[in-house]
C-alpha positions in Angstrom: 37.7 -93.3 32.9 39.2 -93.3 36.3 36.5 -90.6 37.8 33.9 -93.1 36.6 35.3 -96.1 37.8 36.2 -94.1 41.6 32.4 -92.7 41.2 31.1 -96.8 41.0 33.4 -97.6 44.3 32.0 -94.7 46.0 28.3 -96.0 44.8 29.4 -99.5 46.0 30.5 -97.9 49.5 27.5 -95.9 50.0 25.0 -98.6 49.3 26.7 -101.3 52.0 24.1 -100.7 54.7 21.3 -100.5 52.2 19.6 -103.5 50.5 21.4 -105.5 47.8 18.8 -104.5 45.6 19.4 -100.7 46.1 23.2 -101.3 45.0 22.3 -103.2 42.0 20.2 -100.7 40.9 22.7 -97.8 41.6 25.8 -99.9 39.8 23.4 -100.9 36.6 22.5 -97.0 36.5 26.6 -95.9 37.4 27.4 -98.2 34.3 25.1 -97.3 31.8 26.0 -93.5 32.6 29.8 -94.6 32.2 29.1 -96.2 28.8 26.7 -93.7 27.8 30.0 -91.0 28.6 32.2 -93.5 26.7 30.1 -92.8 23.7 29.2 -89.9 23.7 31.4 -87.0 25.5 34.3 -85.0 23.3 36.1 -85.6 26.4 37.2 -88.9 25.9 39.0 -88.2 22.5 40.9 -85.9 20.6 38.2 -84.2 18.6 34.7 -83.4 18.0 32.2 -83.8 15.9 29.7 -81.0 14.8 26.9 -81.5 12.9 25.9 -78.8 10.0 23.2 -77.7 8.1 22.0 -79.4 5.2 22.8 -78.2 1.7 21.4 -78.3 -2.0 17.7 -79.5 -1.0 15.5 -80.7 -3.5 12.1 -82.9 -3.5 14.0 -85.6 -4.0 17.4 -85.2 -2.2 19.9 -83.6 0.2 23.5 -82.9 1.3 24.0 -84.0 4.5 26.8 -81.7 6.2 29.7 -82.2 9.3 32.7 -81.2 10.7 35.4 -82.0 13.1 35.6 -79.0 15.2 38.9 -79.8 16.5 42.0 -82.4 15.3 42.7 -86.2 16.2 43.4 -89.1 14.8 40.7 -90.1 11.7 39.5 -93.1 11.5 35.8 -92.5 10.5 33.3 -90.1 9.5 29.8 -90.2 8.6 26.3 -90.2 10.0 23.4 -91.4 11.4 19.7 -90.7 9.3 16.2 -91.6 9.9 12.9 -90.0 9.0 12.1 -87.9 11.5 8.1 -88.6 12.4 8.9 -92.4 12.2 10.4 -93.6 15.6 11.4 -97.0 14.8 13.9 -95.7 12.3 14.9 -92.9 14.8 15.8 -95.4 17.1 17.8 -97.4 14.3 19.1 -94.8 11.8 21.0 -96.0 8.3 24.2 -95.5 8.9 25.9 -93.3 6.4 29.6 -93.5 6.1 31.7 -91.1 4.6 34.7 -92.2 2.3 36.7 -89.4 1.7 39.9 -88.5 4.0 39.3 -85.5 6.6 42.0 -84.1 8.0 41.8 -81.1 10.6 38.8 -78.9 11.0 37.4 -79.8 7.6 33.5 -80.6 6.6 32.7 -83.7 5.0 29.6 -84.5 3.2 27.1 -87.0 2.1 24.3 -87.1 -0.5 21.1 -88.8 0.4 18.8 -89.0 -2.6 15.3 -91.4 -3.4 13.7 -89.0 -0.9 10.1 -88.0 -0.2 9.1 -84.5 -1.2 7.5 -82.2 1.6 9.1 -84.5 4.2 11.2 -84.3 7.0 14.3 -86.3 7.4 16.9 -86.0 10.7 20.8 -86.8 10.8 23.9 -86.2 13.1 27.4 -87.0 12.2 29.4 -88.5 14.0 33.3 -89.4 13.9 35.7 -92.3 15.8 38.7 -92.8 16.2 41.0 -96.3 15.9 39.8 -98.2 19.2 37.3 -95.7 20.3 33.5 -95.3 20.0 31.5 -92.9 18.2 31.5 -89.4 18.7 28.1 -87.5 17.5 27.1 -84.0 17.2 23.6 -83.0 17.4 20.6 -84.1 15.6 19.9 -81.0 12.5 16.4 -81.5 10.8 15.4 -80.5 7.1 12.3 -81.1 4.8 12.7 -82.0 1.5 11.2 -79.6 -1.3 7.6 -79.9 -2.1 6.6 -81.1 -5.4 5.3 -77.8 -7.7 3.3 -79.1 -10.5 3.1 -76.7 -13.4 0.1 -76.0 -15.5 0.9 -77.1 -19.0 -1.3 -75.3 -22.4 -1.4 -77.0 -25.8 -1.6 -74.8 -29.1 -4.5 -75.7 -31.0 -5.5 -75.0 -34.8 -5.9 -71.7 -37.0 -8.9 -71.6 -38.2 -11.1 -69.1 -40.5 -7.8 -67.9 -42.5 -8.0 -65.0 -44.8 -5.6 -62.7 -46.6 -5.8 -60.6 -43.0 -7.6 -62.4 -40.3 -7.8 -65.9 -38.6 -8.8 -67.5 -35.3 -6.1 -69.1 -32.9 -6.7 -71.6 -30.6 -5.1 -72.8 -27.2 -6.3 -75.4 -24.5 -6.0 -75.2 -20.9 -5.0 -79.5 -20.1 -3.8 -79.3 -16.8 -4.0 -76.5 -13.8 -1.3 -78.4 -12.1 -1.0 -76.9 -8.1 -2.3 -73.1 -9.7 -6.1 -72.2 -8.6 -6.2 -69.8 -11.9 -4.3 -68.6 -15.0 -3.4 -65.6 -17.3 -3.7 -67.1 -21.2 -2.4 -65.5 -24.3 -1.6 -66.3 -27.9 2.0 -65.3 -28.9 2.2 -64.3 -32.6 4.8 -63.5 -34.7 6.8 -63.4 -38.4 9.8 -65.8 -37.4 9.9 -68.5 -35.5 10.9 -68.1 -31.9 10.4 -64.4 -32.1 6.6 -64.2 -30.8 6.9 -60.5 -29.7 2.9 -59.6 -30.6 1.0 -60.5 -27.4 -3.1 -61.1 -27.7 -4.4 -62.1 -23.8 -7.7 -63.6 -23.2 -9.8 -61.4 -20.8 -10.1 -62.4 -17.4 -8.5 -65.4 -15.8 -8.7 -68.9 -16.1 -9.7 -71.2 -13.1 -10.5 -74.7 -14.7 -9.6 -76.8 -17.9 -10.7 -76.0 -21.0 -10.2 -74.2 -24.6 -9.7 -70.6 -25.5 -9.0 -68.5 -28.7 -8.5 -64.9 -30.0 -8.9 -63.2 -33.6 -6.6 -61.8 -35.2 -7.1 -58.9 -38.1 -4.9 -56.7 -40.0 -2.8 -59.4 -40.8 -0.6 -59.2 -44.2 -1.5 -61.5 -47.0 0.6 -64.2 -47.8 2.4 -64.4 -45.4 3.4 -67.2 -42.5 2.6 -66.4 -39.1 4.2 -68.3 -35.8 2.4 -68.8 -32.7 1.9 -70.5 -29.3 -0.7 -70.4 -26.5 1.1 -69.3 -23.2 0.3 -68.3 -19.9 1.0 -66.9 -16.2 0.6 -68.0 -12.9 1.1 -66.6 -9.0 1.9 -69.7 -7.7 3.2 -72.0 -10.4 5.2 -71.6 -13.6 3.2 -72.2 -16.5 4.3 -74.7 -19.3 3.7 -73.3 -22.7 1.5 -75.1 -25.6 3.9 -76.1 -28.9 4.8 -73.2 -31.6 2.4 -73.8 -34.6 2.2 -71.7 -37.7 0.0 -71.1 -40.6 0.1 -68.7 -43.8 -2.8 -66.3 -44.3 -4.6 -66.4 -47.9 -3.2 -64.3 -50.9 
């Protein structure tokens, strides 16, 4: 504090043979610098403040992460967060404080969630002490996790039964964020346990029904089975088991 203040005296000096106009302007800028320095600069306290990565990211939510990278007194942690592309909240971020105790060198943490997915948020934390301003570390930058829409498949009907042989049906309802699909009918003797794989030849690239036939079946005898499919760029939700008995 007492560099800055000498620095505006010497400012105040140097400007006497100028125009009063030139020494208002030099003082305003001296004073805003000296403010600026208040807020700002680890100097003027005991600690500082470091801003981390953020943690656990989903399309909804994020961890926003910060340390004290030295001691001090605590008083307050927490941060400052704003969308990044929109400037008016850049230039007035929520503030986010943090309630637990820090003591030391250790992080401290704040959840964020109601987020948009595929979007990018900023932060810095900051930290004060009793009586001082606000210390804050650099601005970090993240992007929430896009939304991945799966392709879902319903089961359909058995149809044409005989003692060894019927038709099984599934129905591609939704492509979700894939451009094509792998299908199949899972069969089997119990439920859960659909270990006999039938695929459909070729792949899949818009909505729409599909079935196999099945022979050499045992007569009298209940069979299990679901449509179910693969994707390169999307998990695929399964159709519903079903079942059906084949004729004596």
């Amino acid at each position: 504090m007492r560099s800055l203040m000498s620095t505006v005296r010497a400012g105040t000096v140097f400007a006497e043979g100028g125009h009063m106009r030139s020494r208002v302007l030099l003082l305003t800028v001296l004073l805003v610098s000296m403010v600026v320095g208040l807020s700002l600069a680890c100097g003027e306290t005991d600690f500082c403040v470091e801003t981390l990565s953020a943690g656990t990211l989903t399309e909804t939510s994020a961890t926003l992460c910060g340390r004290l990278t030295n001691g001090g007194g605590y008083s307050e942690v927490g941060f400052s967060f704003w969308q990044t592309d929109i400037y008016l909240q850049e230039q007035n971020p929520t503030v986010l404080a943090c309630t637990e105790e820090i003591t030391g060198s250790n992080p401290f943490y704040y959840d964020v969630t109601s987020l948009r997915s595929g979007t990018s948020y900023s932060y810095k934390a900051w930290a004060k002490e009793t009586g001082k301003d606000k210390i804050f570390g650099d601005t970090v930058s993240f992007t929430t996790d896009a939304v991945s829409t799966s392709p879902v498949l319903t089961t359909g009907a058995a149809t044409n039964k005989t003692a060894s042989s019927a038709t099984l049906h599934g129905e591609v309802v939704s492509m979700g964020s894939a451009s094509s699909l792998m299908v199949e009918i899972q069969v089997g003797t119990a439920s859960g346990a659909l270990g006999s794989i039938y695929p459909i030849a070729g792949t899949i690239q818009a909505l729409g029904a599909f079935s196999v036939e099945l022979s050499g079946l045992s007569p009298d005898t209940t069979y299990y089975y679901r449509a179910a499919g693969s994707s390169i760029s999307a998990v695929v939700t399964p159709g519903e088991e079903k079942s059906f008995k084949t004729l004596v």
